[in-house]
C-alpha positions in Angstrom: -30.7 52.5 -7.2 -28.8 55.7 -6.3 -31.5 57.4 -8.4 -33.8 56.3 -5.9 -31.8 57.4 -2.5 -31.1 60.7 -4.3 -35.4 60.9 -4.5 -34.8 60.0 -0.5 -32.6 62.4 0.7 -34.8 65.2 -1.4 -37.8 64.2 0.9 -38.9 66.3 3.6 -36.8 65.9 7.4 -40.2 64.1 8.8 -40.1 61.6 5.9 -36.7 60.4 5.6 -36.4 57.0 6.0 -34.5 55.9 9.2 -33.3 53.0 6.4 -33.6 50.7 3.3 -34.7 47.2 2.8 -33.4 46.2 -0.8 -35.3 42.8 -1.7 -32.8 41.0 -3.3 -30.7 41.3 -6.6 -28.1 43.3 -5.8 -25.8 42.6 -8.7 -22.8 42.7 -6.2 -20.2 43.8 -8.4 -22.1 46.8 -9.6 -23.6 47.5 -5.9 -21.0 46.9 -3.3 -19.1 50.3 -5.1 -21.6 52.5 -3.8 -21.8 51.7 0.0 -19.1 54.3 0.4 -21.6 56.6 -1.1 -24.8 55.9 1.2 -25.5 57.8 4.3 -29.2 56.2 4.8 -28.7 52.6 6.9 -29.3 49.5 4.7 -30.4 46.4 5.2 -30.6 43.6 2.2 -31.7 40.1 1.0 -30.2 37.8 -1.2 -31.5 37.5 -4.8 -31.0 34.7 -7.1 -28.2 36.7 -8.6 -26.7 36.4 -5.5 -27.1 32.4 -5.0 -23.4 31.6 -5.4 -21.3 30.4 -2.4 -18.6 33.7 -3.1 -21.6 35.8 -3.6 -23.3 34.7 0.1 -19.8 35.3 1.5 -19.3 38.5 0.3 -22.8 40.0 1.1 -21.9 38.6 5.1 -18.8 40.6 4.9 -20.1 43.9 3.6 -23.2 43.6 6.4 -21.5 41.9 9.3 -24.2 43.5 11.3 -26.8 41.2 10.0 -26.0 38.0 8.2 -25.3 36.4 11.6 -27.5 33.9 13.7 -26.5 33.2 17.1 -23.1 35.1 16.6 -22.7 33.0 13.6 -22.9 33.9 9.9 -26.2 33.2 8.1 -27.7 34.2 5.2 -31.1 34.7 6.9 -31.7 37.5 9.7 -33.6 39.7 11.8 -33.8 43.2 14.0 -35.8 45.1 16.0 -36.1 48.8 15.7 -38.5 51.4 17.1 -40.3 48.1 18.8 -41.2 46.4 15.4 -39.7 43.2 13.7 -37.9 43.1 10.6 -37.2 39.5 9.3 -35.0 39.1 6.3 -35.2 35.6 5.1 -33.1 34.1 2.5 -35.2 32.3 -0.4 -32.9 31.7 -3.3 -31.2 29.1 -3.6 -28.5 27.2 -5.8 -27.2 28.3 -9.5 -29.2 31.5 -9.8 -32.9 29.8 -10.1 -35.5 31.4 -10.5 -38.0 29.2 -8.1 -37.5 29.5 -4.9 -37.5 27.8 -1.4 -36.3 28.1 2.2 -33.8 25.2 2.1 -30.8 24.2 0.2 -27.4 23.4 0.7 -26.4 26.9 -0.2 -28.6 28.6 2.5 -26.5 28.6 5.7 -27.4 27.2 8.5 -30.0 25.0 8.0 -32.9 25.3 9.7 -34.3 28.8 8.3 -38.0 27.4 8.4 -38.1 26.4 12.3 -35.9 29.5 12.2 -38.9 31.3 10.6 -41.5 29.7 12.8 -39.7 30.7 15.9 -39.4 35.3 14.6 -43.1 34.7 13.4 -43.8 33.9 16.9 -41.6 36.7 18.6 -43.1 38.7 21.2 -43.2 42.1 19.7 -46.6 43.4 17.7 -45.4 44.5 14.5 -43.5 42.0 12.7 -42.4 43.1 8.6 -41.1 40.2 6.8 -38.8 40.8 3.1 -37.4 38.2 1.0 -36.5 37.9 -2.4 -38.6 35.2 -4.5 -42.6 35.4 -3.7 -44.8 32.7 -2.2 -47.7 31.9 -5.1 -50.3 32.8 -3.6 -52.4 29.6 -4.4 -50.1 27.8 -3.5 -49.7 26.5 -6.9 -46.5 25.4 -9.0 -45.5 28.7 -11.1 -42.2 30.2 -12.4 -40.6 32.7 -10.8 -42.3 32.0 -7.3 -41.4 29.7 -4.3 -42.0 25.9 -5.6 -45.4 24.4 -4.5 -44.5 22.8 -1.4 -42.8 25.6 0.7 -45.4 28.4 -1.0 -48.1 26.3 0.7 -46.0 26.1 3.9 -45.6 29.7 3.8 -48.7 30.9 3.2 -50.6 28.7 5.9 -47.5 29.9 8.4 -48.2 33.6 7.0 -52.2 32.7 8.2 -51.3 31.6 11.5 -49.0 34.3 12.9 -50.2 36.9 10.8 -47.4 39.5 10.5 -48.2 43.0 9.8 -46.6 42.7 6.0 -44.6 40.8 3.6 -42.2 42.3 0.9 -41.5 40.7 -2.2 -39.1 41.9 -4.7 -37.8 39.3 -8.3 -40.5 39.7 -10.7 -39.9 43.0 -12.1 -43.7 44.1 -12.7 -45.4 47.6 -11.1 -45.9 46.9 -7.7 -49.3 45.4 -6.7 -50.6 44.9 -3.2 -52.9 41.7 -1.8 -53.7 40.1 1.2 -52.3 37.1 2.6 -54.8 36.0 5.0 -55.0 39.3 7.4 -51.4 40.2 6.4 -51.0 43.1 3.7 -48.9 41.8 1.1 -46.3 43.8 -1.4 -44.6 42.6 -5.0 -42.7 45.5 -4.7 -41.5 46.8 -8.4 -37.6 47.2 -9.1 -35.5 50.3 -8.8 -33.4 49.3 -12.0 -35.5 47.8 -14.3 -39.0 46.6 -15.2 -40.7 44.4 -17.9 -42.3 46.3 -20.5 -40.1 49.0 -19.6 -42.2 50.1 -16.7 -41.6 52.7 -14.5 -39.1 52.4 -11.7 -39.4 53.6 -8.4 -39.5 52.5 -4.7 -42.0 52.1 -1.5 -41.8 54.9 1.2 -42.8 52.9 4.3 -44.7 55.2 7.5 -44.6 51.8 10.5 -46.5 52.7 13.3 -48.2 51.5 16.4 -51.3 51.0 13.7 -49.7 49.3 11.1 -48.1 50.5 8.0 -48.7 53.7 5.9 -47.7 53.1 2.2 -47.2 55.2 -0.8 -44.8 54.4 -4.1 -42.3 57.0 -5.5 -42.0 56.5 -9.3 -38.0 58.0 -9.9 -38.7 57.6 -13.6 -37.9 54.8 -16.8 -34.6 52.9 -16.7 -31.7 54.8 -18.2 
């Protein structure tokens, strides 16, 4: 990871990012430690390493300044910045699973898919969603994707508000872009570690009044 923001801070002044997204599996014991270090703005999602009751409380207390809802804490979010829509929803749920969905009794409040149906429906023109787990696309039932039910839910929802683009982080595989109806769709790869001992890297996200410019930063193999 700090491999990664070192490769940020090394860009060019018209190409730093004005922050992070981090998609989840944060590994809180190991990551917390180097907020201190960061001068870029961050924003995260919960992973399924971070499902646990202590874990959700812990990521609300380092980022007060977004797991709350309604001046309350939650474990699902948004902002706005620069007049676009960020939505950070929270997909893992109980136990560390690695199948996903929007409700459970560890994902505070309840609610998150009206929740979802209501920032989807927001006024402003660019809306960028991130999460942990990924719909299947089919809407079929697979490992290490949302479960059948709320990846068809998602995906129709995805087809009738059309965001400008999803982020998807848990499988650890080289990124790979599709569409989602109209919406441009990203399985982003990990910044730590990849199957087959892939290369690691990150996204380096341009938003503008046109949509999103993409390009991937490869930072090397895991040490």
């Amino acid at each position: 990871f700090m491999r990664c923001v070192g490769a940020m801070e090394a860009l060019p002044p018209e190409d730093q990012p004005d922050f992070l997204l981090v998609a989840g599996d944060l590994h809180l014991k190991g990551f917390l430690p180097l907020l201190k270090d960061l001068r870029i703005p961050l924003h995260v999602t919960a992973g399924n390493h971070e499902s646990s009751a202590a874990d959700r409380k812990a990521l609300r207390e380092a980022f007060p300044q977004d797991f709350t809802l309604d001046g309350k804490p939650a474990d699902y979010y948004s902002f706005t910045h620069k007049g676009a829509r960020f939505i950070s929803a929270c997909d893992a749920g109980m136990g560390g699973e690695h199948i996903g969905g929007f409700c459970s009794e560890n994902i505070q409040p309840r609610g998150q898919c009206e929740w979802l149906e209501r920032e989807l429906s927001a006024p402003e023109p660019l809306k960028i969603l991130f999460t942990h787990i990924p719909a299947e696309r089919n809407g079929e039932d697979r490992e290490m994707h949302l479960n059948r039910n709320d990846s068809r839910w998602f995906n129709a929802l995805v087809r009738e508000k059309r965001p400008a683009a999803l982020f998807f982080g848990h499988l650890h595989q080289p990124t790979e872009e599709y569409l989602m109806g109209d919406t441009r769709v990203w399985q982003v790869r990990s910044c730590c570690w990849n199957f087959g001992n892939a290369p690691i890297g990150f996204l380096h996200v341009r938003v503008g009044a046109d949509g999103l410019t993409v390009r991937e930063i490869i930072t090397g193999t895991p040490a």
